[in-house]
N, C-alpha and C positions, 0 to 999 in steps of 0.2 A: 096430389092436388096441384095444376099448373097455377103460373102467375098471371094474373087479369090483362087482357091482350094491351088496356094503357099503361098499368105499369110495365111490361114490357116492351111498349111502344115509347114511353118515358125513357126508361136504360138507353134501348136502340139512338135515340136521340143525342143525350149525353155523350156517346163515343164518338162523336163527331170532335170533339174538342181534343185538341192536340196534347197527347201522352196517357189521352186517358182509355185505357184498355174494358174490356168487361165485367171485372171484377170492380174496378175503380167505377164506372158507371154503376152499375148497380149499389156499390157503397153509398154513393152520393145521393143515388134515387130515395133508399130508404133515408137517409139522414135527413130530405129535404120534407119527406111527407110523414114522417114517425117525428120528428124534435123540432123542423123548424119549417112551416107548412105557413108563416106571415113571410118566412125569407126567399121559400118557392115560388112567392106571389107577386112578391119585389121584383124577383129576378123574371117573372114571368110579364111582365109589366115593363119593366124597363128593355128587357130587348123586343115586344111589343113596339116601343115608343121608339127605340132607334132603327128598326127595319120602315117605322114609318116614315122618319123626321129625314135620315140620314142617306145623302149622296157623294157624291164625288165631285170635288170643286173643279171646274172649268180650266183652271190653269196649272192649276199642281195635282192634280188628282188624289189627295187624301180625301177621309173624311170630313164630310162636312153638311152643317144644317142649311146653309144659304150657296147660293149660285156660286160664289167664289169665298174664297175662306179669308178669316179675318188677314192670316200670317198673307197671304197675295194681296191684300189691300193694304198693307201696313207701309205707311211710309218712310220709317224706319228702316225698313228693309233693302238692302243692296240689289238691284235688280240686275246690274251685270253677273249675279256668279248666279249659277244655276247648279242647283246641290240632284242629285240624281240616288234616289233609295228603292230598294226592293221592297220594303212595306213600311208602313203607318208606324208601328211600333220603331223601325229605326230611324225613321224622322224624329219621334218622339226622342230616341234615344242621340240622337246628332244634339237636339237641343238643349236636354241636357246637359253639357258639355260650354256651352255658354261660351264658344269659340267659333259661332258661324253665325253672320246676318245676314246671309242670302236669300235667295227663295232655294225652292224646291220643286221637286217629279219625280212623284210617287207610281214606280211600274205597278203595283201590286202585283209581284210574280218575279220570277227568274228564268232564264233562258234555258231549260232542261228536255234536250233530243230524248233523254231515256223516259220520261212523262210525255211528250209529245205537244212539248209547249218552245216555240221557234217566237222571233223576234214577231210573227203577224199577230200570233195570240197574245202577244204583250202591250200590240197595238202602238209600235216604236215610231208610226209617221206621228202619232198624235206628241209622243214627247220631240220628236225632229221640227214638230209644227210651231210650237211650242218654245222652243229654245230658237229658231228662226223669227223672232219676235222683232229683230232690230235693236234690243237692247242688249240681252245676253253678249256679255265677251267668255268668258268662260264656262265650262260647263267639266265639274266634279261629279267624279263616276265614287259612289260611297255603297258598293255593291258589298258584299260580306263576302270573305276569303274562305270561300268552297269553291268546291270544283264548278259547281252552277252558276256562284257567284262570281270567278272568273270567265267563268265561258261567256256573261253578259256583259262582263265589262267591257272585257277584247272585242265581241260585238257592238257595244255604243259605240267605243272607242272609234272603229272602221268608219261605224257609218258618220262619225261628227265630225271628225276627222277630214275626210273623204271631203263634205262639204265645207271644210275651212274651219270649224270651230279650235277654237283651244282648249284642250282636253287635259284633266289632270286628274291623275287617283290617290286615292287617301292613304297614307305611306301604314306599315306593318311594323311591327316587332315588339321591342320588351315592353311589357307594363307600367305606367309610370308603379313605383313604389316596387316595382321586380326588381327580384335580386338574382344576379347572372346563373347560379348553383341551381336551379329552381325551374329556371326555361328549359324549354323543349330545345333541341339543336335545331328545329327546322323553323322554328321562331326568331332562335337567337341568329343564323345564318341571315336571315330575311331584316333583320335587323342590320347588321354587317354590311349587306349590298345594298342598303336602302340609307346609308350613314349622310350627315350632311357636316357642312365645313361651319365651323363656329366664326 
């Protein structure tokens, strides 16, 4: 007996979601239609509502329900530093942190030749456009330390560079609360050569 082409159109769905494999898909499918089929409805409903409501703010490009997001309207906010992330989530995660009132520019993406995605598909004139504002004095590259994430950085870096900006990256190494016995050597080295004078 097969399975009914939407519950397998359902599964196929689900694997779209980052770590989740076929098995994990399919787990998830019956759990939502066998135990919790008012949580299927929420969930079905609420990304309903944010594919409808939700764009990309004009000036930082995260998400967002209005033409520019509240965080670029806020005048609170430092408009000289311009914080530069690979996605939404590490915005999120800069701000937690409660050590930055800048704005921000959200690539959504990284610069990976092995996917086929180069500085045009990241659409870099729009953040050059962007940080060419007249206000910006600096411009913080907060890419994540992979290979990808450096190949972007070294990339902004050229091109900001290049047209005069002041460019800085968000330093590496030990964990606040790490204990030295505990790091990776290529961590703690990075730490080492990244040291400042007290």
């Amino acid at each position: 007996m097969s399975t009914p082409s939407s519950l397998e159109a359902l599964i196929e769905a689900l694997r779209c979601l980052p770590g989740v494999g076929p098995k994990s898909a399919r787990r998830m499918a019956y759990h939502l239609l066998q135990r919790d089929r008012s949580g299927a409805q929420h969930l079905a409903d609420a990304l309903r509502q944010a594919l409808r409501v939700l764009r990309h703010c004009q000036r930082c490009n995260t998400f967002s329900e209005a033409e520019i997001c509240d965080r670029c309207l806020s005048p609170r906010r430092d408009p000289s530093l311009l914080c530069v992330v690979e996605t939404a989530i590490d915005l999120n995660m800069m701000e937690q942190t409660q050590a930055y009132s800048g704005l921000y520019y959200v690539l959504m993406g990284r610069v990976s030749p092995l996917d086929g995605i180069g500085p045009r598909e990241l659409h870099l004139d729009r953040l050059l456009a962007r940080a060419s504002d007249g206000v910006v004095r600096e411009v913080i590259l907060a890419t994540n330390f992979t290979n990808e994430g450096e190949v972007t950085a070294h990339t902004l870096e050229e091109m900001l560079k290049g047209r005069g900006f002041r460019v800085s990256r968000i330093a590496r190494g030990v964990p606040v609360g790490g204990e030295l016995e505990y790091i990776d050597s290529g961590t703690l080295a990075q730490a080492m050569r990244e040291r400042k004078s007290f």
